[in-house]
C-alpha positions in Angstrom: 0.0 0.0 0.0 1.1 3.3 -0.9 3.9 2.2 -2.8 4.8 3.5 -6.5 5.1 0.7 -9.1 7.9 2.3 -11.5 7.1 -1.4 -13.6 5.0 -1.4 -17.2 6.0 -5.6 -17.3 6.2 -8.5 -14.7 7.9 -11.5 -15.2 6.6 -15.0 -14.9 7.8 -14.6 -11.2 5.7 -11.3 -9.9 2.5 -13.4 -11.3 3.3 -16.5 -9.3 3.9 -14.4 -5.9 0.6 -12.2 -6.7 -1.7 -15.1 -7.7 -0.4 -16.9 -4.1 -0.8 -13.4 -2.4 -4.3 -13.5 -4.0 -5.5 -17.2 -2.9 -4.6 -16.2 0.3 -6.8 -13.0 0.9 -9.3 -14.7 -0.9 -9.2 -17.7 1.8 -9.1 -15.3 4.8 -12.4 -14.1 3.5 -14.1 -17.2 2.5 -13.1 -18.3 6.2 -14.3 -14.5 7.7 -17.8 -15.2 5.3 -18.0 -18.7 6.9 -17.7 -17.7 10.5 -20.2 -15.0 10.0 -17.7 -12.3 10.9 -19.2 -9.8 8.3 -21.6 -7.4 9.5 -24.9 -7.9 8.2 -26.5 -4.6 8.8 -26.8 -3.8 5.2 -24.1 -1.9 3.0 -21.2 -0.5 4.3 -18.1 1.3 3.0 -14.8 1.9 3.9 -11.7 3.7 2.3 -8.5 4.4 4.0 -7.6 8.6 4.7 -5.7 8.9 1.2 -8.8 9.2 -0.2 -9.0 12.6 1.1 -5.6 14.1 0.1 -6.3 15.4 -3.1 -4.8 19.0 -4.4 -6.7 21.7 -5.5 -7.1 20.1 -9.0 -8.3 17.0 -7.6 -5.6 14.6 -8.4 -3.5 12.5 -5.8 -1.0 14.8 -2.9 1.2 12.7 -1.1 1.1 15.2 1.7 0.3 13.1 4.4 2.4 14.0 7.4 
């Protein structure tokens, strides 16, 4: 998160570790659906507080402090 990716092409290498990376989050939240551990309230939303730091044309400001 919040990292820059300079790269325009991955190797066969970067797909193997995302896809694993992938299976992963996907069986933590099968396991959190299973266990009933999402709220059921109705819809929800959630964004982290970069969404917010945005210069006055509207486009991305690493400014965070």
């Amino acid at each position: 998160m919040g990292q820059e990716i300079s790269l325009s092409s991955f190797d066969p290498e970067s797909f193997r570790l995302f896809s694993e990376r992938l299976a992963e989050e996907t069986r933590l939240l099968t396991g959190l659906c299973a266990d009933n551990r999402l709220s059921s309230e109705g819809f929800v939303i959630g964004f982290e507080i970069e969404a917010w730091l945005l210069d006055h044309g509207f486009f991305p400001n690493p400014a965070n402090q």
